[in-house]
N, C-alpha and C positions, 0 to 999 in steps of 0.2 A: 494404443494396443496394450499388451504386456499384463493386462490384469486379467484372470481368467473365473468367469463366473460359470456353476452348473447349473444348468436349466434344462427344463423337460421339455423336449421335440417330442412330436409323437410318433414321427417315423422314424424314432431313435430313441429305442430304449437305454442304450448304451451312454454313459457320460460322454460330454461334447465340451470343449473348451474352446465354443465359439465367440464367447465376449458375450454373448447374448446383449441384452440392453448396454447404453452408457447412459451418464450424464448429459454428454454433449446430444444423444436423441433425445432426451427429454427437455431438453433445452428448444434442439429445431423446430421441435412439433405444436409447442408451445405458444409461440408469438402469435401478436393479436394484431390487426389491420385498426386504421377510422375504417370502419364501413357501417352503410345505413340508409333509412332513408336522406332524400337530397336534403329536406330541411335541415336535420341530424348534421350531416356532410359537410353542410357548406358554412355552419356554425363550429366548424373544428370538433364537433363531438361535443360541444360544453352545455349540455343541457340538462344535469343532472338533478338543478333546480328549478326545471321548465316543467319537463312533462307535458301531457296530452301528444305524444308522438310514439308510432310504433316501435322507435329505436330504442325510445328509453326501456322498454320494458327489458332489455337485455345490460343496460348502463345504472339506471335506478329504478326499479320496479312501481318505487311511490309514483313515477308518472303516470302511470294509470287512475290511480286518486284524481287526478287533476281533468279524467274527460269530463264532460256532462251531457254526451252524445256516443252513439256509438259511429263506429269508422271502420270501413277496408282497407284497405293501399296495396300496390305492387309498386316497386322500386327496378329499373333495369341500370346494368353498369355497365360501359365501357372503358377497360382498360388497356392502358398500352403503357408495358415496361421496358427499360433502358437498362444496359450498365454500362460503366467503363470501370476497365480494370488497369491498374498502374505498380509497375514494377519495375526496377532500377532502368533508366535508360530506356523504356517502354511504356506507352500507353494503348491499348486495347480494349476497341466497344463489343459490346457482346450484341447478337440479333435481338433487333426489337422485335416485341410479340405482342398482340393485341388478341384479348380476351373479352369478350359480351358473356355479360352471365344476367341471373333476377337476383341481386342483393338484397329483399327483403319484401317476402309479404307478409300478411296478418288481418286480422280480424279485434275489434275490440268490444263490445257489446256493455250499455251502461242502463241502468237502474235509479230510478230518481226516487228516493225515497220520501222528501217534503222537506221544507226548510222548519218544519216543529220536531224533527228527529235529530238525533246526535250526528247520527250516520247520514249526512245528507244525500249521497249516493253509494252505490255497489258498481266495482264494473269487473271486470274478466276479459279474457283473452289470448288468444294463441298465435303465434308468429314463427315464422322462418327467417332466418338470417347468417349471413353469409360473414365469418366472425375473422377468418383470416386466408388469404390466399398465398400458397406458396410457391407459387409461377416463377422461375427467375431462369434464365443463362448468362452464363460469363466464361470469358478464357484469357487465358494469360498465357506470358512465357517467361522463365527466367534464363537469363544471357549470360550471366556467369555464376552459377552454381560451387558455392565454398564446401559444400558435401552432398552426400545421397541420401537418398531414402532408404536404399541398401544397407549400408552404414546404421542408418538408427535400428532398423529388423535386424540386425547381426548380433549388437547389444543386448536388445532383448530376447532373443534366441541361444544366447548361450547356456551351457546345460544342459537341453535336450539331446540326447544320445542323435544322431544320426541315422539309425535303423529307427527310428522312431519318429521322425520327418518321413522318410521314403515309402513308398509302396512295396510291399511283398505279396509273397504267396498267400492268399485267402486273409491279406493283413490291409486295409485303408485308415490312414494315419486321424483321417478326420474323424470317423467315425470310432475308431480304438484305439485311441491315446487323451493325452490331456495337454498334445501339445495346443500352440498356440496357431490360428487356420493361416494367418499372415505367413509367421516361420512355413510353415509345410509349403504354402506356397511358393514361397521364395527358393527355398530351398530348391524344389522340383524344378526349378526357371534358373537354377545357376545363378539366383541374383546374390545370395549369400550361400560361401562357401568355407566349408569346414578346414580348420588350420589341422593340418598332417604331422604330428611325435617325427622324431628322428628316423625310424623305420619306418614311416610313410601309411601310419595307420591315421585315421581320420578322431581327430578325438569332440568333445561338446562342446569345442567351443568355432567362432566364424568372422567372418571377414566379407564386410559389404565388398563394393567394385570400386570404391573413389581412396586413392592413395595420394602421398605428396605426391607433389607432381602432377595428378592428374587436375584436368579441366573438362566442366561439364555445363551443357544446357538443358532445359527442361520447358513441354508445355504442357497446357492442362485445359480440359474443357468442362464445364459442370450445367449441369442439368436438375431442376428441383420443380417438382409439379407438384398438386394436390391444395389439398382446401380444410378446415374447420367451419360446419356449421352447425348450427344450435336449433332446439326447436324450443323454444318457448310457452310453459302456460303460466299464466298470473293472473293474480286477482287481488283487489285492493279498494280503497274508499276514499272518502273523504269527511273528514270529523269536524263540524261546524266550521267550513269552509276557511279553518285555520292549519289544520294537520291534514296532510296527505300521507296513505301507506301503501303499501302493497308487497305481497311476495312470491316470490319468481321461481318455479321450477324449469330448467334447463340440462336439455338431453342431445349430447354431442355427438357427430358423426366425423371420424379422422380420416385422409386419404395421406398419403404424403410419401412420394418418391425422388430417390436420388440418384443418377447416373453419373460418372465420373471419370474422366479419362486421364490418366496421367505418365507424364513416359520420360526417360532420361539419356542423352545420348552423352559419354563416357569418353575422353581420350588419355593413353596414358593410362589405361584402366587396369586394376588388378582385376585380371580378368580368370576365368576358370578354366580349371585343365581340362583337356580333351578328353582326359578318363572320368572325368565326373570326379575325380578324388584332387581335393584341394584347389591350385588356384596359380596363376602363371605371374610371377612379379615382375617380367622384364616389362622393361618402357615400350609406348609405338603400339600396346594393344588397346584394340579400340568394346564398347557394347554400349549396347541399345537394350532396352527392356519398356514395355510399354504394360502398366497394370486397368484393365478395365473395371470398374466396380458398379453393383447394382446393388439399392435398398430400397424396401417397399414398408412400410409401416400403416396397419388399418386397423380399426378397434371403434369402440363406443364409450361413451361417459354418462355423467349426470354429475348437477352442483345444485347449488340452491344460493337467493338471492335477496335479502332482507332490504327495504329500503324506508325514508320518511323524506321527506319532504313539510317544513315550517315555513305556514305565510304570517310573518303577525300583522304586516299591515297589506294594502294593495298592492305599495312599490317596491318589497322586496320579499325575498325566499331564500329559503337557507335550506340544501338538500343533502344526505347523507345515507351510503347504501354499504352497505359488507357483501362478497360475494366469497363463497366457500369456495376451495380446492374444484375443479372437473376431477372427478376420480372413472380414471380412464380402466377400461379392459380391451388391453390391445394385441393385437399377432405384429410379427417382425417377420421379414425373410430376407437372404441379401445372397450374393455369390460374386462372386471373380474369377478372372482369366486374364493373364500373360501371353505377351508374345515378346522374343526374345532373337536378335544376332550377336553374335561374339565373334572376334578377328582369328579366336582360338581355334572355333571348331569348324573352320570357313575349310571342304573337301573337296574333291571333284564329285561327289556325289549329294553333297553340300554346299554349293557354290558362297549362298547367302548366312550361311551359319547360322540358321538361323531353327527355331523350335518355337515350341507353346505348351502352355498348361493351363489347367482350369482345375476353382476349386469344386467341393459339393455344396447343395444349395444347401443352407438351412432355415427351420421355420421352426418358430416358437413363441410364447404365449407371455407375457407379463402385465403388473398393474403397473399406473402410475396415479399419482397425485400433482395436478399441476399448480402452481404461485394461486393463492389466497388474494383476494383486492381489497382495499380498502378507496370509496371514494366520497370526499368533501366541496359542497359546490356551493356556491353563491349567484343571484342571479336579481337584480332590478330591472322594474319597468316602469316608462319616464315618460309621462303625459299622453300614457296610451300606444305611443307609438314607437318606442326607440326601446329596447331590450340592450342591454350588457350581461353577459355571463360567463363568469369563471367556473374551471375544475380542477380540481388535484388527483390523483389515484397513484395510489401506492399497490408497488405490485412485488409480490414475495417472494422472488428468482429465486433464491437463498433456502425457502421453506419446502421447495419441488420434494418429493419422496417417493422411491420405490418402496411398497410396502412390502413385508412376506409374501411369498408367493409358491403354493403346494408346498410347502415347509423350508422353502429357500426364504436366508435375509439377503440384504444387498447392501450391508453397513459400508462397506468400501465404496461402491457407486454414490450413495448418498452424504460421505463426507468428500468423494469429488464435486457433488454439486455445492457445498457451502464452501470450496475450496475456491473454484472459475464462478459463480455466479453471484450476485450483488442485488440490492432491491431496485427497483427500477423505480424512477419517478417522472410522472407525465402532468403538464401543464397546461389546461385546452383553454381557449377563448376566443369568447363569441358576439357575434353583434349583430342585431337584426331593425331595420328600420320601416316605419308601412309609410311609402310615398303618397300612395291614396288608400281608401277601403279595399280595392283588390290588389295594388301593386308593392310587395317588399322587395325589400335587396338586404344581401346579408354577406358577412365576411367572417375568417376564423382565423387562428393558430394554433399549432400542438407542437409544444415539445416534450420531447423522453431522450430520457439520460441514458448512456450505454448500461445492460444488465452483465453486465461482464467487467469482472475484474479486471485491476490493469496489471498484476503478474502475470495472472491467467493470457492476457492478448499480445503483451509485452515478449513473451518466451521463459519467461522467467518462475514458469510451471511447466512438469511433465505433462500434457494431457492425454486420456485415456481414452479408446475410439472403441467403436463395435465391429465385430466381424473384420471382413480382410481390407477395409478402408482407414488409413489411416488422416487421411483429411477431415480439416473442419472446419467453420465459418463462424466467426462473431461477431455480433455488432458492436463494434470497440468504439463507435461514435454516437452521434446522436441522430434519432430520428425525428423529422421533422414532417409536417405539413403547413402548407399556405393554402386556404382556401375561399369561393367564394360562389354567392348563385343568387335564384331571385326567387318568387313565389308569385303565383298569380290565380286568385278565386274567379274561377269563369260563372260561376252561381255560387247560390247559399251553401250547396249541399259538394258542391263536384273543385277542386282545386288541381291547379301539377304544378309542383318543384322542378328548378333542376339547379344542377350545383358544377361546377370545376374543382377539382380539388388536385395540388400537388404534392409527391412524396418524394423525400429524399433521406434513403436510408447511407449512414458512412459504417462499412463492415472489413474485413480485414478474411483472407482466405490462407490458409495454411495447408499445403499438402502431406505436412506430416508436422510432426510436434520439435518444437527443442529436447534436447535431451543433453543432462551431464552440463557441458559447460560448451557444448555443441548449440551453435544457433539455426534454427532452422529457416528457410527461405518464408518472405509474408510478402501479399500482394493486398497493394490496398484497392478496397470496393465498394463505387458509389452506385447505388443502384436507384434510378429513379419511376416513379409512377406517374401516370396523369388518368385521373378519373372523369367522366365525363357521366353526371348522374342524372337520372328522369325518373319522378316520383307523379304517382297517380290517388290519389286521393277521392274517395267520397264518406260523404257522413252523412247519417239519416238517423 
């Protein structure tokens, strides 16, 4: 939180200090799946130097070069995701969920030009593809809690006047101040409370709920839906059956929500006065505060996607593709809501002490620029029958960028993302073998290295959040895949793939950030996939 960018809502003309975007959204929204067809799938993704399949056109465009027929395909996926979540003296799985979706279809249409041309063919084509899914639950609980959440929104709330948090007459703090929407929250929910001058006036500065002394636990539930897919068209050749090219346009559609529950129960707590003014420091008082948060992020992009592909002799290929920024045009919206007991304000007309608040919704517009790729592949083929294929791709966490937006920059947001994020590198390999003319089997691996820094995961950074969420998620380990499937030609013209593929992501969840010399609580999170792919196939 703490850092406050203005941006233009359109049902608020008035300046907002809602955080609008962060790094860390540009970071979420971002991540990329294996997904594809099964062939694609069950080769780990390494086919950059293969070609003639609908996936590549999204991976290296030059497979297109490499048809010399045209082809349909539909691809359907079933997924079913896991986590366990693990925190001091605590291990917690989160609900499995299983998801069917169509992972990819396409069309690809080819042109034979004659073996007396340079250009021995032309071909084209337009695909849909399903490029990342961001389906996940997990929960936790931590058992003994060394501070609060309260405590770090106190910190950074200090300053603001106190009539400038609160509500008045014909006055809403959200909408006509530049406070911060967390503080305002908090504030209104007694979760941070203003230290009282000698004569008992409330002055700028505040006092989370966790003192010496106290002791506290916390759980938390997280909720993340939504998807990135691409629509693909390309078009590309083949240059005396030595060079393959082709080049890719690619038009993105983002869905991506987060819901979040998190709550802290307090003993021994500096708890709040019954008057609203300041804050009661005897021992024995107890609070509870539970914060709800919601974020919706949806928008459109486009990039573009250069690729080649070199055969110099039969049995090997050497394939290389650049893929620009997705330069996104995106809407955000998010809001929160508190519920709240205190031992303080516990009445006979109040038995529970208890109260709530909510903040205002906000919705507003920004760009982004997502990581540049870079991908290098090699690939042989060994007596007709046995395939090996390597990839590498480099991917530019580090290079993400909000750009100006209606005459706003975002220099600060964008030296947080080269501050938490790092380049990402991913290792794919693949292997396919034809048992007979119609029957393959095929196997793969992928690894990718964490895109996050280890200050950044470590605590050993402040991180900066949007809106009144101060949580966030990183993949502080590696993600992996094992995968594997078979192929089977029922005719000349008609084939189906299918593939298994598993994923295992190691991520790390943080309810609020470190702060000062303050360590904040981290829960580790492996979260696992299992894909279960069927790919349909004809060529004519």
């Amino acid at each position: 939180m703490k850092k406050t960018t203005l941006v233009s809502i359109a049902a608020l003309a008035a300046s907002i200090a809602a955080h609008g975007q962060s790094a860390v959204d540009a970071y979420s929204i971002t991540q990329s799946d294996l997904r594809g067809t099964a062939r694609y799938m069950s080769m780990a993704g390494a086919f950059g130097a293969l070609g003639a399949d609908l996936s590549s056109l999204n991976s290296n465009p030059a497979g297109i070069g490499v048809y010399r027929g045209s082809q349909i395909g539909l691809t359907l996926d079933l997924d079913v995701t896991s986590s366990k979540t693990t925190t001091p003296g605590m291990t917690m799985s989160g609900d499995s969920k299983t998801h069917f979706a169509c992972n990819n279809f396409g069309y690809v249409g080819t042109i034979q030009l004659g073996s007396d041309s340079p250009l021995r063919t032309f071909s084209w084509g337009a695909t849909y593809s399903r490029v990342a899914s961001f389906d996940r639950d997990y929960q936790g609980a931590f058992r003994s809690l060394g501070t609060s959440m309260t405590n770090y929104i106190a910190g950074f709330s200090n300053g603001y006047e106190p009539g400038t948090l609160s509500y008045g007459k014909d006055y809403n703090p959200y909408t006509q101040s530049n406070a911060d929407w967390l503080s305002i929250l908090a504030y209104n929910s007694y979760m941070i409370n203003s230290v009282t001058d000698r004569d008992g006036y409330e002055t700028d500065q505040y006092q989370g709920l966790f003192q010496n002394g106290s002791s506290a636990n916390s759980e938390f539930y997280v909720r993340e839906r939504g998807h990135l897919d691409e629509y693909s068209i390309n078009f590309g050749g083949n240059l005396a059956d030595v060079v393959y090219w082709g080049i890719g346009i690619g038009i993105s559609d983002l869905t991506y929500s987060k819901a979040i529950f998190y709550d802290e129960e307090i003993d021994n707590a500096l708890a709040p006065d019954p008057s609203g003014k300041g804050y009661v420091s005897g021992q024995g008082e107890s609070a509870y505060f539970s914060l709800n948060n919601y974020k919706r992020i949806t928008g459109n992009g486009f990039n573009f996607k250069l690729g080649v592909i070199v055969k110099p002799i039969d049995e090997f290929r050497l394939g290389f593709a650049v893929h620009t920024p997705t330069y996104f045009d995106l809407n955000q919206s998010y809001g929160a809501e508190t519920n709240y007991s205190y031992s303080t304000f516990v009445t006979k007309e109040n038995p529970d002490g208890a109260g709530s608040d909510y903040s205002d919704d906000a919705y507003f517009g920004y760009k982004l620029r997502s990581p540049w790729r870079l991908n290098v592949s090699a690939a042989t083929v060994i007596g007709g029958r046995f395939i090996l294929s390597a990839e590498y791709e480099y991917a530019a966490y580090d290079k993400m960028k909000f750009p100006r937006y209606e005459g706003y920059g975002f220099d600060d947001l964008n030296s947080d993302i080269k501050n938490f994020f790092q380049t990402q590198n991913t290792l794919r390999l693949g292997a396919e073998f034809r048992v007979t003319p119609q029957l393959s089997l095929r196997a793969g691996y992928s690894y990718s290295s964490s895109n996050v820094k280890a200050d950044a995961n470590d605590g050993n950074l402040e991180i900066f959040t949007s809106g009144t969420d101060p949580s966030f998620t990183f993949n502080s380990g590696s993600t992996q895949y094992v995968t594997c499937g078979l192929g089977y030609s029922i005719s000349r013209n008609f084939s189906i793939d299918a593939a298994y593929v598993h994923k295992q992501r190691e991520s790390t969840f943080h309810p609020f950030t470190s702060w000062d010399t303050t360590l904040a609580p981290t829960a580790s999170l492996t979260s696992n996939d299992n894909n279960i792919v069927l790919t349909a196939t004809y060529k004519f």
